[in-house]
N, C-alpha and C positions, 0 to 999 in steps of 0.2 A: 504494500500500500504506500500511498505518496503519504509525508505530512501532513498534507489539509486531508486528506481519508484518514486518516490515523485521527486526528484531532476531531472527527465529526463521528467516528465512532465513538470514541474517548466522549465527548459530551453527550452522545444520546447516552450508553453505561451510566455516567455518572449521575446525571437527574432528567435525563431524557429529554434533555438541550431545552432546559430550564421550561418542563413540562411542556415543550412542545410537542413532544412526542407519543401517538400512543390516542387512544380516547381515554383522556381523564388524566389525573396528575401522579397516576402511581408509578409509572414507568422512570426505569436508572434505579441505582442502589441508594442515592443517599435520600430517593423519596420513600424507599423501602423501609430504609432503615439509616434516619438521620446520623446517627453516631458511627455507622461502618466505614471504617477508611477505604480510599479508591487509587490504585499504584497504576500508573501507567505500563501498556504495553513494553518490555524489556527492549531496549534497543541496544546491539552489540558494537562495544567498545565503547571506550569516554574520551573519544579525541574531536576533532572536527566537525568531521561529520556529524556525533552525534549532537554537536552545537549545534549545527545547522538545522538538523529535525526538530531539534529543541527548539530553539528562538521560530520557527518558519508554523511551529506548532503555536508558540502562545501568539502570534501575530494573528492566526485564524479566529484564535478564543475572541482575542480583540474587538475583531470584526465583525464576526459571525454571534456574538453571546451577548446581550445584553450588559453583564453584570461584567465584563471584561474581564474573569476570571479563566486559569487556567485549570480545565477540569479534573485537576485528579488532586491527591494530596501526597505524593512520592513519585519520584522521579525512578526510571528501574533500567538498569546499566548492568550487562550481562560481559565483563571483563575481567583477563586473567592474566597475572600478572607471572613473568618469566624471567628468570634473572640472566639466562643465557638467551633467551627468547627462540628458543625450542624445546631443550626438554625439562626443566627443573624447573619446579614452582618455588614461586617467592610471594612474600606474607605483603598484601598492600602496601604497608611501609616501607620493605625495601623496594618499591618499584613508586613510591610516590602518587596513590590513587588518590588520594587526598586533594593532591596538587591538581592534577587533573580533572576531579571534577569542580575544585572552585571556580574552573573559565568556565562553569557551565550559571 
């Protein structure tokens, strides 16, 4: 899926692109169930790229959603960190994931 598909799914999920969706106001989870947190679809890697989905996603919320809000409440980054960068895992901190996702 592109960004703006990712993000228009992402807000029907979440409250059903602020009750538009659906006959009636129950549709998404946080009409379901106000208090359940909502994680975005995983996108793999935390470099560039997954800037670019990111930022090109909340620009849609922007647009597309009344409330300007970005629909989810976690962000979800499916990376793995290598210290040779083929076979040996390394614990986040040696590979600075941290660092990484604060450009996000």
């Amino acid at each position: 899926m592109t960004p703006m598909e990712q993000a228009a799914l992402l807000s029907a999920a979440f409250d059903g692109h602020e009750g538009t969706v659906g006959a009636g106001a129950g549709v998404g989870i946080r009409n379901a169930d106000p208090d359940m947190l909502v994680s975005m679809g995983g996108l793999s890697g935390a470099g560039q790229v997954a800037l670019d989905i990111v930022t090109t996603m909340r620009l849609w919320f922007q647009k597309h959603r009344k409330d300007g809000r970005f629909a989810a409440n976690a962000l979800n980054f499916h990376f793995y960190c290598n210290d040779d960068q083929v076979t040996k895992g390394a614990s986040p901190e040696e590979c600075d994931f941290e660092g990484m996702v604060r450009l996000l």
